[in-house]
N, C-alpha and C positions, 0 to 999 in steps of 0.2 A: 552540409547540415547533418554529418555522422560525422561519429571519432571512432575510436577501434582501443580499447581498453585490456591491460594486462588483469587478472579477477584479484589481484593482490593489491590493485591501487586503491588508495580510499577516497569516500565521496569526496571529502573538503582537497584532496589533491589534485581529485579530476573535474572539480569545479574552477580550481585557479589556474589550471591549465586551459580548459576552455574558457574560460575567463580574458585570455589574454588573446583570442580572438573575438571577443564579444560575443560570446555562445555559454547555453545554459545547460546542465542535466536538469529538468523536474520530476526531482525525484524527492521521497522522503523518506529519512534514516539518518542513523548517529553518524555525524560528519569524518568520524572515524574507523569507522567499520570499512573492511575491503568491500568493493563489488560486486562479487562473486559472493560473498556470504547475503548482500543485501538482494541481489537476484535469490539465491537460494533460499532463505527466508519469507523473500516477496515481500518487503518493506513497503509497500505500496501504503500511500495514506492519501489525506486530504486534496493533494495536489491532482490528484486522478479527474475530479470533476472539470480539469481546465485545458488539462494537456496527456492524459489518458494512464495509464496502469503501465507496471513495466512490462504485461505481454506487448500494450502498443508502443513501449520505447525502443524493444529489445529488437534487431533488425535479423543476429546473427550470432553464434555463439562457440566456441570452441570447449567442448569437456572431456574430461578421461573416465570410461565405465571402469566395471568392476572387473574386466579383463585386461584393465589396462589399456586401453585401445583409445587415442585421440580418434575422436568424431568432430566432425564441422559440419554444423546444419546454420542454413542461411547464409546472409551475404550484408553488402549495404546498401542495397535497395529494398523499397516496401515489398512488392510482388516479387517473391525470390523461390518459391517451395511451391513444390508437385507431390501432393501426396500429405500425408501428416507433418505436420511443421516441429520441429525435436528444438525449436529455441522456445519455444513458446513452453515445451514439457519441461524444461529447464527449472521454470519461473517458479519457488514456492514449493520444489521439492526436498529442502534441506538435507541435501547430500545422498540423500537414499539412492536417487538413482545413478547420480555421475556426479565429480569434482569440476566445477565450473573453471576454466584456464585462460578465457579470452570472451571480451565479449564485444559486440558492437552498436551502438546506439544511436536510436534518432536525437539529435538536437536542437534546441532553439535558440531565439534571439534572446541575449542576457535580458533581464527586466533591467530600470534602473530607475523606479518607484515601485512607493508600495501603499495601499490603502485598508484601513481595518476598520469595518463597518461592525457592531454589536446591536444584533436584534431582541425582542422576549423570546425565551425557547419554545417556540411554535415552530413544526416539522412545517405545515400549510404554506409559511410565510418564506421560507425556502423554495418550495413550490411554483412560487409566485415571482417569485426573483427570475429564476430561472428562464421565463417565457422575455424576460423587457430586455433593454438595453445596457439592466444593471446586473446581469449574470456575474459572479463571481467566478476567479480562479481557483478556489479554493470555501470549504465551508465544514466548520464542526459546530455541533451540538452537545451542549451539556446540561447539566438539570438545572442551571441557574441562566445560561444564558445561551444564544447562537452566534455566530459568530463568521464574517463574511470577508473574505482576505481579495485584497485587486491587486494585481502584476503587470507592470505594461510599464512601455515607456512613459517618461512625464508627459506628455501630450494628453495621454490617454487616459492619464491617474487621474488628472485635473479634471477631466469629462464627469468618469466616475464620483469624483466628488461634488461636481455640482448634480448627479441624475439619484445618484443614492438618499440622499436627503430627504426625495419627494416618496420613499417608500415607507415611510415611519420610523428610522433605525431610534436607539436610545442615543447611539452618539456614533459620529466620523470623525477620523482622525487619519493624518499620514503620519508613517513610520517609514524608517529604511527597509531595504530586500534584506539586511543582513536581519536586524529585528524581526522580519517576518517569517524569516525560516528558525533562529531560536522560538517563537510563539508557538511557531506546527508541531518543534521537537518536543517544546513543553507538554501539548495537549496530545499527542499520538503518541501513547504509553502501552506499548506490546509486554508490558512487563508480567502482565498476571494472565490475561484472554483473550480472543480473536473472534468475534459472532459473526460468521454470514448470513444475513436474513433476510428477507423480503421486505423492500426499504416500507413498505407503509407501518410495517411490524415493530418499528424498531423501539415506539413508547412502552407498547405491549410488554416485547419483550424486560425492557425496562424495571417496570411496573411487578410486574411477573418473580422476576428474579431479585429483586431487594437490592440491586447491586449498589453499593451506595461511590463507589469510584468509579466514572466512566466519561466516554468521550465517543463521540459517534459522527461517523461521515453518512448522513441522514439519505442523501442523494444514493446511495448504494448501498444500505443497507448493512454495516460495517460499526459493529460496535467493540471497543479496545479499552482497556481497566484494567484492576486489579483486584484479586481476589484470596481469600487463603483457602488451601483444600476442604476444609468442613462447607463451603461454600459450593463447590463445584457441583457436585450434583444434581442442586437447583440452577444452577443457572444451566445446564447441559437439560434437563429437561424444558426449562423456558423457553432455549433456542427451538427443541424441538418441534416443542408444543404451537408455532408459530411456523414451522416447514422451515428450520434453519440448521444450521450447525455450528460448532463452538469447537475451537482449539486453545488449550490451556499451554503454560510452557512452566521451565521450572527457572530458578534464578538464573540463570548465564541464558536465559531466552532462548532453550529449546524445547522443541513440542516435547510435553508429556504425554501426548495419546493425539492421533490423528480422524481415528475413527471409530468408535463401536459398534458400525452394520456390519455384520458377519460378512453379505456378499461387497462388501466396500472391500474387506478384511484380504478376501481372496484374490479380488483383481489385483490387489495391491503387491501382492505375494505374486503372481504370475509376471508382473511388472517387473520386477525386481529382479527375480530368477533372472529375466532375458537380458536385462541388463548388467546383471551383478553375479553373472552364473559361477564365479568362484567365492563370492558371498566376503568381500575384500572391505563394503561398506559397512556404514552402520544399519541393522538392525530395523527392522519399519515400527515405530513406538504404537499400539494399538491398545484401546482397553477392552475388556469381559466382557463379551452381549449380554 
């Protein structure tokens, strides 16, 4: 239930590959993008509520610092690390710290159904899901509707479709796994901003900020749109103003600014040095306190 990935393959290659053992990446990302950029990115989306974020996919990881120097932290087993765990520092540093060269991951059993439940956009009614036997593997929220994704084998779809019914959805329906991962890629759009928030905040935030493009994994607090720069400043104080934080990116989808706390500013820059001590990477993108 691990594979051991080069960081240049991409998702849709090392899907067909584990494919042909009947095993899954759940993962979410453009089915073309390498690996190693989608670790470093942290592509993580909707799929997290069913089978975890890639800190819990990632087992093990091989990178090259700013010195040049291949490091190997972890392995492929869960329990592998004494001390700070350097695959998990990997996750969502976009390059700053190390070039990611290898990586290793948990897997699962391929699904080979798929079920799409559409509720009213009420955050509560997520909530609610979550405690029955009708948990979803997947859940986004948008301002017109929510939205509740089931993966399993046909045995299992079938269950789901008769248990979802009795929650009030607007309507049930099955699609294929191939439909359901185009669906995800549709609604998880990194294209414009990134909010991490305190999942009860996330109307709030909403509301707050005017954003009128967005998509949100409600469950974690995780809101993803578009925005143009005359925009940003409200939404950057929104997230705030809710105990959260916002990453914007520019068109080829990299951060424009990671952080504006000045002590955020500095650890960041101590970081770096250690790792990047001939300063070989790119740059840590920061904005003005």
């Amino acid at each position: 239930m691990t594979a051991t990935f080069a960081a240049d393959v991409t998702l849709a290659d090392a899907q067909a590959r584990l494919g042909q053992h009947g095993q899954w990446l759940p993962i979410d990302g453009e089915p073309t993008t390498p690996l190693g950029s989608l670790v470093e990115t942290n592509s993580t989306g909707p799929l997290r509520l069913g089978y975890g974020a890639w800190r819990d996919l990632l087992l093990g990881c091989q990178f090259t610092s700013g010195a040049g120097e291949l490091i190997t932290a972890g392995g492929r087993t869960v329990k592998n690390v004494a001390g700070y765990d350097l695959t998990k520092f990997m996750v969502g540093q976009h390059g700053i710290f190390g070039r990611v060269v290898t990586i290793t991951v948990r897997t699962y059993r391929k699904p080979e159904a798929a079920l799409l439940a559409t509720f009213e956009p009420d955050v509560r009614r997520l909530g609610a899901l979550l405690t029955t036997p009708a948990r979803p593997q997947w859940s986004v929220l948008t301002r017109d509707t929510l939205l509740c994704g089931y993966l399993a084998d046909a045995r299992t779809v079938s269950f789901y479709q008769t248990e979802v019914p009795r929650h009030g959805p607007r309507d049930v329906r099955r699609h294929t796994v191939e439909d359901d991962v185009a669906l995800r890629l549709r609604l998880w759009d990194l294209s414009g901003f990134r909010a991490s928030l305190p999942p009860a905040s996330v109307e709030a935030f909403v509301r707050a900020s005017a954003v009128s493009h967005w998509s949100a994994d409600a469950a974690f607090g995780v809101v993803v749109g578009s925005c143009d720069a005359s925009h940003q400043s409200a939404l950057d104080r929104a997230a705030r103003d809710v105990g959260g934080s916002i990453l914007f990116f520019d068109e080829s989808r990299r951060p424009t600014s990671l952080t504006s706390d000045p002590g955020v500013q500095r650890l960041l820059h101590r970081l770096k040095t250690a790792f990047d001590p001939r300063g070989a990477l790119e740059p840590i993108p920061v904005t003005s306190p």
